[in-house]
N, C-alpha and C positions, 0 to 999 in steps of 0.2 A: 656431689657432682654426678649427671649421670652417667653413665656407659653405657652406651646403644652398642645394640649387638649391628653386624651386618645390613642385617634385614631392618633396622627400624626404619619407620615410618609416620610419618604426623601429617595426616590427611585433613585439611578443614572439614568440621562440620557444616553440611548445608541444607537449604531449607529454600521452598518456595511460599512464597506469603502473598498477602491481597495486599492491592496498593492503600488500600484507604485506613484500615486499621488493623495490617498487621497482623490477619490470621491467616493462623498454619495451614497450607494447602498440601504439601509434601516436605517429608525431611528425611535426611538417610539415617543408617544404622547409627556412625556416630553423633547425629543429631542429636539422637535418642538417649544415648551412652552418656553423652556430655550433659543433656537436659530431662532426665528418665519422667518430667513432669510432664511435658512438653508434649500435646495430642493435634492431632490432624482437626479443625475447624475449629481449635481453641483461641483467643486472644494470646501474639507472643510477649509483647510490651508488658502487660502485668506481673507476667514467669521473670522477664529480666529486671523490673522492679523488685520485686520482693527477693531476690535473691542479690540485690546491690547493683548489679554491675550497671544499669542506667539510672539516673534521678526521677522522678513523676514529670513529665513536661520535656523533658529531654531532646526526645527524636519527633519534637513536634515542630512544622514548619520548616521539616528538612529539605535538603536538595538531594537532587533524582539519585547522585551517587556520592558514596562518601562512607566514611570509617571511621576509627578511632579505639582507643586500647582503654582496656574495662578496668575497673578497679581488681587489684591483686586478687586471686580466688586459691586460698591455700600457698601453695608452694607455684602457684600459676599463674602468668599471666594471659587474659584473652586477648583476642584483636577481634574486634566486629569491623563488617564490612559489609555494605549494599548495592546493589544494582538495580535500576528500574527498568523495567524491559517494556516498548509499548508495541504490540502489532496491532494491525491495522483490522479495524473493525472487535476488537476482541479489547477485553478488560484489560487497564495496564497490572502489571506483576513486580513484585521486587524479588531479586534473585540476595539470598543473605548467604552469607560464609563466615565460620567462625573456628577461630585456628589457635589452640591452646598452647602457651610455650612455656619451661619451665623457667621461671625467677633465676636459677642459678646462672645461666646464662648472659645474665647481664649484671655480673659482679666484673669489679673491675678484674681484680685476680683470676678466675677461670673463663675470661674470653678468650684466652690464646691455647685453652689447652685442647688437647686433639679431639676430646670427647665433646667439644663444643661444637666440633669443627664436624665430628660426625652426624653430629645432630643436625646443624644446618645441611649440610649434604644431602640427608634423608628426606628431607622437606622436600616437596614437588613443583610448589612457588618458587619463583627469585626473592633470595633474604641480599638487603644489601644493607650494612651498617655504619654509621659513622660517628666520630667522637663529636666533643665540644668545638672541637677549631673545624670541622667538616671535613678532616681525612677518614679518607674510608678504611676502614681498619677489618673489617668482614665481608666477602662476597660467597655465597654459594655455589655449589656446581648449575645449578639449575639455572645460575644466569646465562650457563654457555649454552643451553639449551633453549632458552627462552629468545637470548639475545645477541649470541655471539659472543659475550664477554667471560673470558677466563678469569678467576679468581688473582692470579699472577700478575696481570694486567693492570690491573688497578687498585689494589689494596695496596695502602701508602699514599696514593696521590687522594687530593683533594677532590670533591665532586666535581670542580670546573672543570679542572685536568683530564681527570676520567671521560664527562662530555664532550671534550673535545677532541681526545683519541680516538674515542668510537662512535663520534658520533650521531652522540640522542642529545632531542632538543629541551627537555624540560630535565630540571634538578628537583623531583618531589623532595629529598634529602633534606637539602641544603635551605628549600622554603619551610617546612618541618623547623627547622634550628632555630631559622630566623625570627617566626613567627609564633614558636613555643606551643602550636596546638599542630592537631592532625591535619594531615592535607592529604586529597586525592587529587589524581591529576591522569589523565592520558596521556602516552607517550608513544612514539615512533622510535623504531631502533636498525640502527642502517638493513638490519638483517630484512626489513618490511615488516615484521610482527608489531604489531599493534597492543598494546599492552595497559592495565588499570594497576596505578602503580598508589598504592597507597602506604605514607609515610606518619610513625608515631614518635616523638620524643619522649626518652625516658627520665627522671626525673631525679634528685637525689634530696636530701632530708630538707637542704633548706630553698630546693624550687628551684635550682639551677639544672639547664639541661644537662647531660652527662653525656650520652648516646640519643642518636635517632635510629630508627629500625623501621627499614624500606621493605613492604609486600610489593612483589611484581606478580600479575599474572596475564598468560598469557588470555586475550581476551578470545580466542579461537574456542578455546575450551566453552567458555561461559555462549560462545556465538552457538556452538554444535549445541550445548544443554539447549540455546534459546528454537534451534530448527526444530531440536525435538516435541519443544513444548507448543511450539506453532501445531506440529502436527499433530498432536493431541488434540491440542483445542478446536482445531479446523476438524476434524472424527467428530468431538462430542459436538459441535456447534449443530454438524449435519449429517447426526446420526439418524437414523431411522424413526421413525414413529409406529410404536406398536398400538392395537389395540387394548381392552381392558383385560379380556383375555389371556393374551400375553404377557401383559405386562404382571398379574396379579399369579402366573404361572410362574414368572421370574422375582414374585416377592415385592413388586414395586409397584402395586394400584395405590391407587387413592390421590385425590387431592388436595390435602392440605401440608401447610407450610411443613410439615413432620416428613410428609412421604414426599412432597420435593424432594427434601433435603435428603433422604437416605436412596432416591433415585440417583440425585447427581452421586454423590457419594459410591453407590454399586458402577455407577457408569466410570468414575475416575478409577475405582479400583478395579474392574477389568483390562483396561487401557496398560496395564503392568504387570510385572510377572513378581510384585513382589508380595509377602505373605500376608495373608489378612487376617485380624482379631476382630470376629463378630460379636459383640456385647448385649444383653439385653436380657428379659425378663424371658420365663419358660412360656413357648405357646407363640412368643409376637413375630416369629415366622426367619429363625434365622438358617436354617433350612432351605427355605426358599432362598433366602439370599445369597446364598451359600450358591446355589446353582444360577444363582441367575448372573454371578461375575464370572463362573464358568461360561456362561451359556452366550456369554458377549464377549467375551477373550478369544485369543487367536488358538487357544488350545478347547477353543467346542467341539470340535469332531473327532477329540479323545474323548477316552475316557472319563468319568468323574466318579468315582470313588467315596462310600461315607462308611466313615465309620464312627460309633458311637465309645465313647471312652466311658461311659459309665454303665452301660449293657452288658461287659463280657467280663467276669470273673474274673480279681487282680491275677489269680494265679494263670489264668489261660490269655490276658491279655496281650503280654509280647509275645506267645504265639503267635496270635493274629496280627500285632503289626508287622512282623519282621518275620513272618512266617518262619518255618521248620521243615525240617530233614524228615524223611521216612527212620521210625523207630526213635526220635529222638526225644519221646517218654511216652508213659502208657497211656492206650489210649489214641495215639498218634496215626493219623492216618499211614500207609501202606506207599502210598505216591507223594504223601508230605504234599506242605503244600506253600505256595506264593504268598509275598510281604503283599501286603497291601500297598507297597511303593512300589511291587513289581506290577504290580495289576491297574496303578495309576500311572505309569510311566509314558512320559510324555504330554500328559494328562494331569487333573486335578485330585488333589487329597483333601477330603475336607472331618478333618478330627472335633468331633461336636463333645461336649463335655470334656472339654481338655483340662478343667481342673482335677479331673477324676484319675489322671494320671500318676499312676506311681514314681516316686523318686529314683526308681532303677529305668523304669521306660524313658523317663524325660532327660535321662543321663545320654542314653543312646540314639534316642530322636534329635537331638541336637547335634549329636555327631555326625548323623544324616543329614538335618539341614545347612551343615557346613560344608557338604557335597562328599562329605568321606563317604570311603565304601563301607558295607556292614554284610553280617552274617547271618543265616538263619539259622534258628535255635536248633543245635545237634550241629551245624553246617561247616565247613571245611573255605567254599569259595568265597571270594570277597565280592560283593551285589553294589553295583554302581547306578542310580536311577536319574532321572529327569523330571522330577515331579514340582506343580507350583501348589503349596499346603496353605489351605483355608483351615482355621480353627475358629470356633463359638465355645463360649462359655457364661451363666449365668451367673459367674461366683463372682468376686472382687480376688483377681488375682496378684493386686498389686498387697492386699492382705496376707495371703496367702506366700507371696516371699516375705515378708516382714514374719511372716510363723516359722518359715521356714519349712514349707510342707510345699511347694514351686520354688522352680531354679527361677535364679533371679536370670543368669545369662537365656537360658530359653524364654523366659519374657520378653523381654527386650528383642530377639531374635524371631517372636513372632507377633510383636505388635509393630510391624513398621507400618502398617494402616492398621488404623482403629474403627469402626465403626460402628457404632450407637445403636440399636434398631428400636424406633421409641415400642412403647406400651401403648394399646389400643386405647386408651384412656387416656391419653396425650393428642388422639387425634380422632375425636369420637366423630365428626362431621366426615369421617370414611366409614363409621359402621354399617348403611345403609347400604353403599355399594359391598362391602363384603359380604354382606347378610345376603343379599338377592344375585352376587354371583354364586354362594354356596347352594340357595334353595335353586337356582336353574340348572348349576351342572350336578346335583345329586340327583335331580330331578329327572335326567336323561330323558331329555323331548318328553315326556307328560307335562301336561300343565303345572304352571307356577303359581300357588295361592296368592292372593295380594294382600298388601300389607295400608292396612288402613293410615290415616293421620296420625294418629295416639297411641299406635304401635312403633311406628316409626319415632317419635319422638322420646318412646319408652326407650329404644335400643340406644338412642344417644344420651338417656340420662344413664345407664346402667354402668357399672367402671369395669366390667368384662375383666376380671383375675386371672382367668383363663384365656386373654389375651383371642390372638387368631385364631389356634384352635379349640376355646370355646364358642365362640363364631358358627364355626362349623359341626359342630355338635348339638347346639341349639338348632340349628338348620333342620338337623337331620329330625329332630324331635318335633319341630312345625311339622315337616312334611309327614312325619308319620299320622298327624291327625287326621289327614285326606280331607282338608278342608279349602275350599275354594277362597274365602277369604278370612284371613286371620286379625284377633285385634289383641289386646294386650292380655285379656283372660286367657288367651290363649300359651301367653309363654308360661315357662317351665316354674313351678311353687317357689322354689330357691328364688325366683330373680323378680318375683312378685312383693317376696317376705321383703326385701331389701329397698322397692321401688319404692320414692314419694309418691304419697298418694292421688296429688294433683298429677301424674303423669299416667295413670291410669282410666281408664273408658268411663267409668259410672260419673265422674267426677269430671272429666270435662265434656260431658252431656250439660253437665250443669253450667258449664262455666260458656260453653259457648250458644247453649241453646240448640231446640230442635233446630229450626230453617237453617241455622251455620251449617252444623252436623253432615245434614242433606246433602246440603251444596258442594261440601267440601269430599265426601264423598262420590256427587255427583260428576263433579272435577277431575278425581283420579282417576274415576272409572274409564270416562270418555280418552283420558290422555294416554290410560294403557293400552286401549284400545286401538287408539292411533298408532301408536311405537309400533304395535306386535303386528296390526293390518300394512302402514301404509297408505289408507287409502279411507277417505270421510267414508265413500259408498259400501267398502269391506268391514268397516266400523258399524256402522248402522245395521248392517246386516247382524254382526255378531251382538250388537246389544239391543235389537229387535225392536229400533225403532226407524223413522225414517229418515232416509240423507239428508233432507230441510235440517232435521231439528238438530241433526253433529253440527251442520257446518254453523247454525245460530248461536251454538252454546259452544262448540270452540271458538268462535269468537268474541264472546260474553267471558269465556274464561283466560282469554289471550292463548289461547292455544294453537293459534294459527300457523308458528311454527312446524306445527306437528302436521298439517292438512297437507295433500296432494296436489300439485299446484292445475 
């Protein structure tokens, strides 16, 4: 049986999901705790398959609200429960809650003992219980706060009884008994509170009900969750539109379905102060990301802080997190010096290579991200900060607690958003714009080579290892040729050795012919022309022919867009 101390506490896990199929949009910490599988844009329905608690088909063709209690999980039972929330103009959302309770509780022998009693008390929800005949034999404290009803009141009388003392109009209970499955139900309770009252009957070996067990909660709660997520979504719906510039400044160019998705993604995890796990391949720019849910957060006009956990020497590294005292080993600066949570305060921490982290620093950083105060090395006083921690790591960290070389509790504590950032080879129909914003802004106002057909076609066959910052290093190697226009002889030996040959110049001369060739260069030339002038007349001047003949062949070429009206 258990014994909660004072303090316990059984907070549902909860979770916001898409109305259509169920993926995770946000979950809290004990979301997490209870589902350590369970990732932010994942399918939830197949995690609660494979782990039993729903059948394949289940929660399909459901209604908007409703619950029901899981099959046993260890010494526990679950309760699932949904909400559909719809605002107006915006996607509908199901708001999920799931609330673990121990098995013991519903033995006939330890319901009356105190420690049952303190258990329900703890709960934050209204628990209301009742036997086989429908007297209520359990109420918690929380029904007097949800609904006016004292425990004293009504344990012993029957659900009708109880209804009609105080006053509410539905019996989720007592339709529970009757009807031998789960029932949700809204209710009014004289106090005005509006309430999602969801009832589970429990069972005994040969399928006779024994007890029903009533969730009440108060729906204000769930109404304030819903204001907030309105105004989230009314932010992101009409949030700002940046240029490419900007946006590739803050890690989030490109147009394909990849950089959508880790755009929305950056955009939801700024909107919150809680910690974010950046995931991804070395190079595909998590850096940039890192700064750019800063740089959209209410905390941009702090600080931002990075530090690299795999750059500074285990032995010198909790210096630098948690800084040090003057003298407090050799070597030690004179004036000592600030944590890095002091110099982010207020502001963003973003810890890159966090698997690189020792098992004495990650003992102590989690004591920090629990808000405890901390000392610096040699130091006396206790350091209190404000800081929201971005971490990135290339490794598989959910490995690494299975080795036992990562706390499993600092996992969990700093993956409440996860985020993916794909590999450049997942989203090659963006190399193009990456490639030619790196040759323009290396370029600083000189001229920008151009980049023929077959060049172009080369960069999106190539699977870039070196992710974004190979990108930008091939760039640097184009422009060092000082050539006004480049074609695929021109990239770097390594990425020729590895090229299909059909994606190479000598080889589709052949395949498309001189006149294609021509034209097709012919084509580019005029339209870059256009971009960079503006104007057919500025165009012609710079490709020294005459205005007749741009405006003929940008329209021969559908380039009319691009012309001067």
């Amino acid at each position: 049986m258990l014994s909660p101390t004072k303090d316990t506490t059984l907070h549902p896990a909860c979770a916001v999901c898409s109305y259509d199929n169920w993926t995770l949009m946000q979950v809290t910490r004990q979301f997490t705790e209870l589902f350590p599988e369970a990732r932010t844009g994942s399918p939830l329905l197949p995690l609660f398959e494979r782990q039993g608690l729903i059948r394949p088909g289940q929660l399909d063709n459901i209604e908007d609200t409703g619950g029901f209690a899981c099959p046993a999980r260890g010494k526990n039972l679950l309760f699932l429960r949904w909400m559909t929330v719809r605002l107006e103009n915006l996607m509908p959302l199901r708001l999920l809650d799931v609330l673990q309770m121990p098995l013991d509780m519903f033995e006939e022998r330890e319901l009356l003992y105190s420690s049952l009693n303190n258990i329900l008390d703890s709960i934050h929800d209204g628990i209301w219980m009742i036997d086989a005949r429908g007297i209520t034999i359990a109420v918690n404290k929380a029904m007097q706060r949800i609904a006016g009803i004292a425990p004293e009141e009504v344990v012993g009388l029957t659900v009708q009884e109880a209804a009609r003392i105080k006053n509410f109009s539905s019996c989720v209970t007592l339709r529970a008994l009757e009807e031998k499955r789960a029932v949700t139900m809204f209710d009014d309770y004289a106090n005005g509170r509006h309430c999602l009252n969801t009832a589970t009957p429990v069972f005994d070996d040969k399928g006779n009900v024994v007890r029903v067990i009533a969730i009440i909660r108060d729906l204000s709660e769930i109404e304030s969750m819903n204001d907030r997520l309105e105004d989230k979504q009314n932010l992101l719906a009409g949030r700002p539109k940046y240029s490419e510039t900007e946006m590739l400044q803050m890690g989030i160019l490109g147009s394909s379905p990849a950089s959508q998705q880790l755009r929305a993604s950056l955009m939801m995890a700024a909107h919150t102060d809680a910690p974010v796990l950046l995931l991804g391949e070395t190079g595909t720019g998590k850096t940039m990301s890192a700064k750019a849910i800063h740089n959209l957060s209410q905390r941009k006009d702090r600080n931002f802080v990075s530090l690299n956990c795999g750059s500074i020497p285990m032995s010198l590294l909790e210096s630098e997190l948690f800084g040090y005292e003057s003298g407090a080993f050799t070597g030690a600066s004179r004036k000592g010096r600030k944590s890095v949570f002091e110099l982010a305060d207020n502001g963003t921490l973003f810890l890159d290579e966090i698997g690189e982290l020792p098992l004495s620093a990650q003992a102590t950083l989690l004591h920090v991200l629990d808000g405890e105060p901390f000392r610096r090395v040699g130091g006396v006083t206790d350091i209190t900060t404000n800081v929201r921690i971005l971490a990135a790591t290339n490794k598989s960290l959910e490995k690494m607690v299975e080795e036992g070389t990562f706390r499993k509790d600092l996992f969990y504590r700093l993956r409440v958003i996860a985020i993916e950032i794909p590999a450049v080879r997942e989203r090659p129909e963006d190399v193009q714009g990456l490639m030619e914003y790196f040759l323009s802004s290396i370029a600083k106002g000189q001229p920008v080579p151009h980049l023929n057909a077959a060049l172009r076609n080369a960069l999106r066959t190539y699977q870039w290892p070196g992710n974004i910052r190979e990108i930008r290093s091939v760039a640097r190697f184009l422009l060092a040729l000082g050539k006004k226009r480049l074609t695929t002889e021109d990239l770097p030996p390594y990425i020729l050795s590895v090229l299909p040959r059909d994606t190479q110049g000598r080889n589709r001369l052949s395949r498309l012919g001189l006149q294609e060739e021509v034209e097709a260069l012919e084509r580019d030339l005029i339209a870059r022309a256009l971009r960079e002038t503006g104007s057919t007349y500025k165009a012609a001047r710079l490709l020294k022919v005459s205005q007749s003949t741009i405006v003929r062949k940008a329209h021969r070429y559908n380039l009319n867009e691009l012309q001067d009206n």
